[in-house]
Backbone as JSON Lines, residues from 0, in Angstrom:
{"i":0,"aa":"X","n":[-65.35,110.54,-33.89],"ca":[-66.76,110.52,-33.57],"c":[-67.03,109.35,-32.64]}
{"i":1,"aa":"X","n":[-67.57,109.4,-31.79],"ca":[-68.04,108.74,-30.72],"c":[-69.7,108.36,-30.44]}
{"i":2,"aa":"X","n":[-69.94,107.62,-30.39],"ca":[-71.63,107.29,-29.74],"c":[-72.03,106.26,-29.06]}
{"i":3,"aa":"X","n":[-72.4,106.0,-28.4],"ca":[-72.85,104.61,-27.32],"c":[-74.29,104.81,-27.32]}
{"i":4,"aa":"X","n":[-74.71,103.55,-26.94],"ca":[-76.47,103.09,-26.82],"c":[-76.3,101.86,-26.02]}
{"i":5,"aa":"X","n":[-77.08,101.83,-24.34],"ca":[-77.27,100.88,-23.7],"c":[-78.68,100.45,-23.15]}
{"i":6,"aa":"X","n":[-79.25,99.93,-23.91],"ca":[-80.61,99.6,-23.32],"c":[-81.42,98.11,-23.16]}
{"i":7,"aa":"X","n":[-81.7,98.38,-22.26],"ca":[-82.62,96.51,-21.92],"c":[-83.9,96.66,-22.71]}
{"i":8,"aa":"X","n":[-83.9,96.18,-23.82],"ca":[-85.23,95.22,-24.51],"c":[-86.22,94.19,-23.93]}
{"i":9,"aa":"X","n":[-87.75,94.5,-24.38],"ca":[-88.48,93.41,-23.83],"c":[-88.14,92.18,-24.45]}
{"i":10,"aa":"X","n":[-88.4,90.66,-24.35],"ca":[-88.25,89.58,-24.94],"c":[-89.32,89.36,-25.43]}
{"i":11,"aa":"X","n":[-89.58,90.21,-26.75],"ca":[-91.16,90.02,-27.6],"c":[-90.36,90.3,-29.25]}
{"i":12,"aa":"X","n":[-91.26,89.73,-30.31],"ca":[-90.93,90.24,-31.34],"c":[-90.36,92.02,-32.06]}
{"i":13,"aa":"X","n":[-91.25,92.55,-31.75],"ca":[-90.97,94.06,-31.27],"c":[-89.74,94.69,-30.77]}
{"i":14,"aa":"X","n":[-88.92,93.77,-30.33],"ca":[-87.74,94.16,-29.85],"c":[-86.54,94.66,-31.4]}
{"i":15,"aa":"X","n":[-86.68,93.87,-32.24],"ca":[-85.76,93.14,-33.11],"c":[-85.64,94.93,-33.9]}
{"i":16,"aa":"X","n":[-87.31,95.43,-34.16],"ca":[-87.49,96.61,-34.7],"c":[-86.95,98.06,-34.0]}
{"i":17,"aa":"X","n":[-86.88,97.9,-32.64],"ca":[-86.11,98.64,-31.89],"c":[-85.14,98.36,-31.47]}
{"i":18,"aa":"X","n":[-84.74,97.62,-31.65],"ca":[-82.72,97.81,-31.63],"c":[-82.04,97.89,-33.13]}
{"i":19,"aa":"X","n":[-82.95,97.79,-34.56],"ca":[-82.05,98.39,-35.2],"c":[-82.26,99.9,-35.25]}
{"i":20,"aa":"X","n":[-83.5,100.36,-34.5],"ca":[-83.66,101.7,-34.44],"c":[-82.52,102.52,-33.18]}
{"i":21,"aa":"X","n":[-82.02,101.67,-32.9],"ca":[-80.85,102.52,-31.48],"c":[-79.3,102.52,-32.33]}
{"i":22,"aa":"X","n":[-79.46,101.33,-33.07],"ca":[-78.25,101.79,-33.78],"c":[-78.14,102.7,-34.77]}
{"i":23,"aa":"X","n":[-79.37,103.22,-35.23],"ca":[-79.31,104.26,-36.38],"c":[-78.32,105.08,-36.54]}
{"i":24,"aa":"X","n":[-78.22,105.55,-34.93],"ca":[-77.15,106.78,-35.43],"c":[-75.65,106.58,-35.63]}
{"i":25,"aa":"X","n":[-75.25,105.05,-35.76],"ca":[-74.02,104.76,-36.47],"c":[-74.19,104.44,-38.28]}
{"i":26,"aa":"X","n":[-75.05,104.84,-38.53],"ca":[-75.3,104.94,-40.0],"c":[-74.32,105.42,-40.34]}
{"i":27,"aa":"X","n":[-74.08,106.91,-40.24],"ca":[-73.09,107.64,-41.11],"c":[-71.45,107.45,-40.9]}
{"i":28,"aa":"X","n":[-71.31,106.57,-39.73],"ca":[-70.04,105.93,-39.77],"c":[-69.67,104.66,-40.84]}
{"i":29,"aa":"X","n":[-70.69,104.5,-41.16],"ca":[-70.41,103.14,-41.81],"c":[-71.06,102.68,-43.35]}
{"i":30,"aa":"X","n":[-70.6,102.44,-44.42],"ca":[-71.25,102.36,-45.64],"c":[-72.12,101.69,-45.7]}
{"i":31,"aa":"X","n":[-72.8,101.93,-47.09],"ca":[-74.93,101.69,-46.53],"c":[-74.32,99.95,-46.62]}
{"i":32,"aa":"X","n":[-73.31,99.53,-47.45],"ca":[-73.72,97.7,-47.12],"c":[-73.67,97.33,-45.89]}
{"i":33,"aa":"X","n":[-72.15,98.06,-45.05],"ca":[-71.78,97.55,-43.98],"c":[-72.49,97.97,-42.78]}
{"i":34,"aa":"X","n":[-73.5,99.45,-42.54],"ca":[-74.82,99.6,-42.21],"c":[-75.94,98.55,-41.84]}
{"i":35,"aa":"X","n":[-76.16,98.02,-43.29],"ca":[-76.9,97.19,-43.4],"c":[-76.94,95.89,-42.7]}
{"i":36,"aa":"X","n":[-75.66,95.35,-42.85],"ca":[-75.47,94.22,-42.51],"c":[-75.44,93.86,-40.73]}
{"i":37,"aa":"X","n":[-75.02,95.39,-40.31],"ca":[-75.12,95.73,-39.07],"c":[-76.76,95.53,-38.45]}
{"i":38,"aa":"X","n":[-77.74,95.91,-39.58],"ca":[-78.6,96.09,-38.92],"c":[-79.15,94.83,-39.01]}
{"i":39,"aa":"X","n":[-78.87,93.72,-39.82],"ca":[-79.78,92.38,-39.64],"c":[-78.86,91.84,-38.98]}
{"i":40,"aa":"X","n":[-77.58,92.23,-38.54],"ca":[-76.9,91.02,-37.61],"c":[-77.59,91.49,-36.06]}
{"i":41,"aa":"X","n":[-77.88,92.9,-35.96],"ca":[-78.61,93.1,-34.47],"c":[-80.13,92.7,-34.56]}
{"i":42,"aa":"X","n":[-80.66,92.03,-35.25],"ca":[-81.97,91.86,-35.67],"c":[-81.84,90.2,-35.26]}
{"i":43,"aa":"X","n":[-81.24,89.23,-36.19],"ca":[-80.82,88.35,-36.24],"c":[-80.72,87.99,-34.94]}
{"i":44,"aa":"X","n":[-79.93,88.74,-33.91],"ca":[-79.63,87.89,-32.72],"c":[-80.8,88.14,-31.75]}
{"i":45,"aa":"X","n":[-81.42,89.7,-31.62],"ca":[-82.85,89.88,-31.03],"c":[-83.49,87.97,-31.34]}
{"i":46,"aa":"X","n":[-83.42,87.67,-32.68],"ca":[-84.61,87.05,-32.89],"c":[-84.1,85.24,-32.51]}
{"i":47,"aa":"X","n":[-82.43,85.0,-32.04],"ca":[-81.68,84.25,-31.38],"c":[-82.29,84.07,-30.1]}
{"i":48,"aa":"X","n":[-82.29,85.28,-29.49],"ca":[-82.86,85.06,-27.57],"c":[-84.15,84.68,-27.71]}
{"i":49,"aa":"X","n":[-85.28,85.19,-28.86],"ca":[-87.0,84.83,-28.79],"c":[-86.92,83.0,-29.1]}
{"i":50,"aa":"X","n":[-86.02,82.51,-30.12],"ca":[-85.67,80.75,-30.21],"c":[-85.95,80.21,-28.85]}
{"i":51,"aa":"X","n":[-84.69,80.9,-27.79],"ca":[-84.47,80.2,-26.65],"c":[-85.69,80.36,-26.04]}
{"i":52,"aa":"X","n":[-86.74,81.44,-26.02],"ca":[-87.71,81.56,-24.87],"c":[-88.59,80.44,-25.47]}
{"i":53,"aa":"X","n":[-88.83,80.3,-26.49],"ca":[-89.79,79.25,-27.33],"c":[-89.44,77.65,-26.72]}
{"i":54,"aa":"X","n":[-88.14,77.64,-26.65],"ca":[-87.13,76.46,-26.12],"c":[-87.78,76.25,-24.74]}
{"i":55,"aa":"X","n":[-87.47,77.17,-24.17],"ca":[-87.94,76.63,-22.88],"c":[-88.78,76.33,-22.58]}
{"i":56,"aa":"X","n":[-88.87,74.58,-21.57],"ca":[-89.92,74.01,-21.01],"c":[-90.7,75.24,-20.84]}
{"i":57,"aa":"X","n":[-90.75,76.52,-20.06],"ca":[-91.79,76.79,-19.23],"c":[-91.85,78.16,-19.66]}
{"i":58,"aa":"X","n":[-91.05,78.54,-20.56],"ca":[-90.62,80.24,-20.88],"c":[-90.76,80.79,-19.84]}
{"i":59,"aa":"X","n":[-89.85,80.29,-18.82],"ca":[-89.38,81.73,-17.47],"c":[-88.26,82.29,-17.99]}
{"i":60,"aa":"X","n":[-87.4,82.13,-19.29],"ca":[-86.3,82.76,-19.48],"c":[-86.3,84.37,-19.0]}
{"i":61,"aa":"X","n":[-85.62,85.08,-18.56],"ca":[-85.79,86.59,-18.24],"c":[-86.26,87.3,-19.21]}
{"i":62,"aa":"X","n":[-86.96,87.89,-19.37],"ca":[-87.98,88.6,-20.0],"c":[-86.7,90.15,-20.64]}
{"i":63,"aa":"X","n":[-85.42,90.07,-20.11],"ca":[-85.01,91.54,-21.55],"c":[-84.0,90.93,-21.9]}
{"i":64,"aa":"X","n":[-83.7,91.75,-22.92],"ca":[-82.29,91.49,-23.71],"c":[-81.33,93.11,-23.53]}
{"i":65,"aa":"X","n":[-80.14,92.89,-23.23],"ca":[-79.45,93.72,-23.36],"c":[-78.84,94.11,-24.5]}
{"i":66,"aa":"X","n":[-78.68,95.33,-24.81],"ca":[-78.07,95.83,-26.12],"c":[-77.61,97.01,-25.83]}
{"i":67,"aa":"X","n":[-75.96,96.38,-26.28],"ca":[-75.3,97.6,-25.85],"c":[-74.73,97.81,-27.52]}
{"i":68,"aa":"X","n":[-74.33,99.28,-27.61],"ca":[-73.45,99.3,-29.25],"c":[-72.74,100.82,-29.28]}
{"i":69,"aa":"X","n":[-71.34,100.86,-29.54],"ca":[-70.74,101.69,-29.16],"c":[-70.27,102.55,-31.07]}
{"i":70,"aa":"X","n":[-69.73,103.54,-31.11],"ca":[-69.17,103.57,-32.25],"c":[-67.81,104.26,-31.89]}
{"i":71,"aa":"X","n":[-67.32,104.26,-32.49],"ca":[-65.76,104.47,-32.22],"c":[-64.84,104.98,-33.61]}
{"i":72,"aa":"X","n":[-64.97,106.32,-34.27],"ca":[-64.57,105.9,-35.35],"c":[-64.95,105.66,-36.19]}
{"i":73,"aa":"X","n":[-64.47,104.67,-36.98],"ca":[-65.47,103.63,-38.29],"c":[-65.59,102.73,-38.25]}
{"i":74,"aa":"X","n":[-65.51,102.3,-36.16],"ca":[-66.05,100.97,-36.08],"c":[-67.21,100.84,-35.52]}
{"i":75,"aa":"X","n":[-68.14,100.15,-35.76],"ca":[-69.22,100.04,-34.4],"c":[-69.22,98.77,-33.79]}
{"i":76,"aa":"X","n":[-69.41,98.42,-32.35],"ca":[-69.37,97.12,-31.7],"c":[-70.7,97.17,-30.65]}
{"i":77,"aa":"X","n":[-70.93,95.79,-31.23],"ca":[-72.12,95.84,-30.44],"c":[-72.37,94.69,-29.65]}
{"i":78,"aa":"X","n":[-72.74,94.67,-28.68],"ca":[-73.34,93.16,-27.56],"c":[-74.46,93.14,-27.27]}
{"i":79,"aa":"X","n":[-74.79,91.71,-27.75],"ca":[-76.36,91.6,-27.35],"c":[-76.08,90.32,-25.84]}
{"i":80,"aa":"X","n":[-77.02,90.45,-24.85],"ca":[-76.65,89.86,-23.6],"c":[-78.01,88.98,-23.15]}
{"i":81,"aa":"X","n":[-77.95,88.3,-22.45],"ca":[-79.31,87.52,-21.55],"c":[-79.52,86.69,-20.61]}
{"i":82,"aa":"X","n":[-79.9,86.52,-19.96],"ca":[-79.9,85.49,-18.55],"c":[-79.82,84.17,-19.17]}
{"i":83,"aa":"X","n":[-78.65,83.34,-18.87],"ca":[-79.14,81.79,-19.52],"c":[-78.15,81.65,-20.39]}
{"i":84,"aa":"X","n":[-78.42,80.54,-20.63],"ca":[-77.78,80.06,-22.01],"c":[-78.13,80.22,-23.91]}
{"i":85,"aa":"X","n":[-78.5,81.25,-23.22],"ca":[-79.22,82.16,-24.56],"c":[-78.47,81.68,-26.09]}
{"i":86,"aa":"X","n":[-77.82,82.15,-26.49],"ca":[-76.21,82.0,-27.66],"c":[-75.82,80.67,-27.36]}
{"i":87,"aa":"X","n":[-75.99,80.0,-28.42],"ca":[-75.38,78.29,-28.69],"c":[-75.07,78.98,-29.71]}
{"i":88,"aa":"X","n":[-73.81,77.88,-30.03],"ca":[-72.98,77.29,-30.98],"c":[-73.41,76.31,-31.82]}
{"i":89,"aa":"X","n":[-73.99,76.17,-32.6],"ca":[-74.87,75.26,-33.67],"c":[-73.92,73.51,-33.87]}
{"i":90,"aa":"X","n":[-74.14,72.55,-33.97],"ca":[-73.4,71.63,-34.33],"c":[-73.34,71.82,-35.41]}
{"i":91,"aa":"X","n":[-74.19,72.09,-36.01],"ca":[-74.08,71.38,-38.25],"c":[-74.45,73.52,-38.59]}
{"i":92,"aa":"X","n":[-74.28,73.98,-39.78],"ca":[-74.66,74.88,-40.22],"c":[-76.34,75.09,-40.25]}
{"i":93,"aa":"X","n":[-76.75,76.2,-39.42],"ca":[-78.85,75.75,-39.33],"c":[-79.15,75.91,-40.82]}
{"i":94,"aa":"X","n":[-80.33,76.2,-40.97],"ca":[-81.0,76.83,-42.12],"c":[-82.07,78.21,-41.2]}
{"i":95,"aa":"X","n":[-82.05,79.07,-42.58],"ca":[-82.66,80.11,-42.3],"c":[-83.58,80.04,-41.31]}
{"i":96,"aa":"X","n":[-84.31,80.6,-40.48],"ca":[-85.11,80.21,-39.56],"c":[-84.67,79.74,-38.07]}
{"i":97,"aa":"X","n":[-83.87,79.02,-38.09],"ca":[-83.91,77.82,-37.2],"c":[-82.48,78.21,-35.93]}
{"i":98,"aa":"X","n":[-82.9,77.93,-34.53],"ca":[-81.9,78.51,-33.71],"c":[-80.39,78.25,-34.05]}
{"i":99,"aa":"X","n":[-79.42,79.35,-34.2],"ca":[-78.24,79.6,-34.39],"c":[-78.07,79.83,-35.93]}
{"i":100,"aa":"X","n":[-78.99,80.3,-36.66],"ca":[-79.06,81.13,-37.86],"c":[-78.89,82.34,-37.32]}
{"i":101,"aa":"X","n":[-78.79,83.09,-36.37],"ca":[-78.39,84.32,-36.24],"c":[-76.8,84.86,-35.9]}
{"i":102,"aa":"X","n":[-76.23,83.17,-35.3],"ca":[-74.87,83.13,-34.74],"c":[-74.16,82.69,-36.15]}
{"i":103,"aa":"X","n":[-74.49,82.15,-36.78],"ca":[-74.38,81.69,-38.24],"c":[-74.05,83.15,-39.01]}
{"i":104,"aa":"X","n":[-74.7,83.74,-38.83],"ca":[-74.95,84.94,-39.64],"c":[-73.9,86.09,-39.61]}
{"i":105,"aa":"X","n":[-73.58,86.36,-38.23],"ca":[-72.48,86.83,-37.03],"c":[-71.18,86.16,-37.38]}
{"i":106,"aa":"X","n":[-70.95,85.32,-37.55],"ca":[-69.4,84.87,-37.65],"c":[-69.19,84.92,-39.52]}
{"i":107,"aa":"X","n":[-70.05,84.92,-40.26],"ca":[-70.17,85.26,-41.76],"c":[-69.83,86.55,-42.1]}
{"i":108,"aa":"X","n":[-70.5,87.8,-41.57],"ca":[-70.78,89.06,-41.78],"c":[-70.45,89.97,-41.18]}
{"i":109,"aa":"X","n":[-69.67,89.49,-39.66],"ca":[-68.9,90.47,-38.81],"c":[-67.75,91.1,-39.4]}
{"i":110,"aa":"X","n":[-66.68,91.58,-39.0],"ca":[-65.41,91.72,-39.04],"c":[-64.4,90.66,-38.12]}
{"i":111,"aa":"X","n":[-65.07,90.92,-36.67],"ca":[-64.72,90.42,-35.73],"c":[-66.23,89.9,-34.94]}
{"i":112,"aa":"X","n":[-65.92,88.68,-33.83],"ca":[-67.22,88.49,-33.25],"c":[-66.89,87.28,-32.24]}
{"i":113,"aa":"X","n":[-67.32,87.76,-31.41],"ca":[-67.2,86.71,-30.05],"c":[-68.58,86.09,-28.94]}
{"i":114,"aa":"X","n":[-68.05,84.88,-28.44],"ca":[-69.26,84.47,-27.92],"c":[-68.52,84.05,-26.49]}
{"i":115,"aa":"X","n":[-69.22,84.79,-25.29],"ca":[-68.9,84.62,-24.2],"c":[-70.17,83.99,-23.37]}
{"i":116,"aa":"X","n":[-70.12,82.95,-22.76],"ca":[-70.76,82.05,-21.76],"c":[-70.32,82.14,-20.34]}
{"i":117,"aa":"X","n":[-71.45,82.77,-19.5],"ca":[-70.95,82.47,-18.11],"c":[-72.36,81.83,-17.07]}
{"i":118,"aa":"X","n":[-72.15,81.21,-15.98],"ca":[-72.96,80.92,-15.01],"c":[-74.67,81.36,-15.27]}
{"i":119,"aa":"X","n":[-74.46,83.33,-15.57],"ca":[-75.79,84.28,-15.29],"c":[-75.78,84.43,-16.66]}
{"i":120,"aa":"X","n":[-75.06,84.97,-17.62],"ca":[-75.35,85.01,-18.59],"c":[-74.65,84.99,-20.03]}
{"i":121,"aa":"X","n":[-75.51,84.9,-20.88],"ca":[-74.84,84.38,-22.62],"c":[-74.46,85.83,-23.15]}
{"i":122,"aa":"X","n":[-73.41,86.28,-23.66],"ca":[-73.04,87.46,-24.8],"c":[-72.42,87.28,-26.09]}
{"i":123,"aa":"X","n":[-73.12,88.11,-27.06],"ca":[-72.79,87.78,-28.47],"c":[-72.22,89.25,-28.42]}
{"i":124,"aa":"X","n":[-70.75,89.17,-29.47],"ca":[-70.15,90.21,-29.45],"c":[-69.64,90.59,-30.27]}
{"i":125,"aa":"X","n":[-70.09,91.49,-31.58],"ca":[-69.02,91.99,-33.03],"c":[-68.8,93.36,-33.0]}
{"i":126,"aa":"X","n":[-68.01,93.34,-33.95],"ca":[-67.53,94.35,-34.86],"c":[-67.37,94.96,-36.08]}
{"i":127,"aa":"X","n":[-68.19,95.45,-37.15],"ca":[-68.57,96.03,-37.86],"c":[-67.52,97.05,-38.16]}
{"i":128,"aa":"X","n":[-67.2,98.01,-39.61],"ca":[-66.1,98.72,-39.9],"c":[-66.33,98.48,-40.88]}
């Protein structure tokens, strides 16, 4: 079984509720915990990129988020993307709330999960199974 979902999100709260709605249809690949966990780790990081716009002096950060999520199987992988330096690496463990509680969350609850930094833009990257 196969399925992909690629779509650019606005950078508003609202987003977080529609991207666990694009992954829905890897539900039945995956058991309701590991489902689940899927769906607050793509929630979680939506609500990672809204930190950074708050962050910024001037909130010109780019206004979408990319979300891509593939299924493959009984795996699903998904990337969330953004102009900037969106995705930090936390020094100390955050607390709930607080920027890099979502990357926190991601390296806890993934299978697999990667964080790529370039020039244009930040990508958070797991794997679920």
């Amino acid at each position: 079984m196969s399925h992909a979902v690629a779509i650019d999100l606005p950078l508003e709260p609202a987003s977080a509720r529609r991207a666990r709605a694009h992954v829905e249809p890897c539900r039945s690949a995956l058991d309701e915990s590991a489902f689940g966990e899927l769906r607050l780790l793509v929630s979680e990081l939506m609500v990672e990129a809204l930190h950074r716009k708050a962050e910024a002096e001037n909130g010109t950060i780019d206004g979408t988020i990319e979300l891509r999520a593939e299924l493959r199987d009984d795996r699903v992988r998904v990337e969330v993307a953004q102009v900037g330096d969106t995705f930090r690496l936390p020094s100390r463990r955050p607390e709930p709330g607080e920027p890099g509680w979502g990357l926190y969350l991601v390296a806890r609850l993934s299978n697999r999960w990667g964080l790529r930094r370039g020039p244009q833009k930040s990508l958070v990257w797991l794997e679920v199974n």
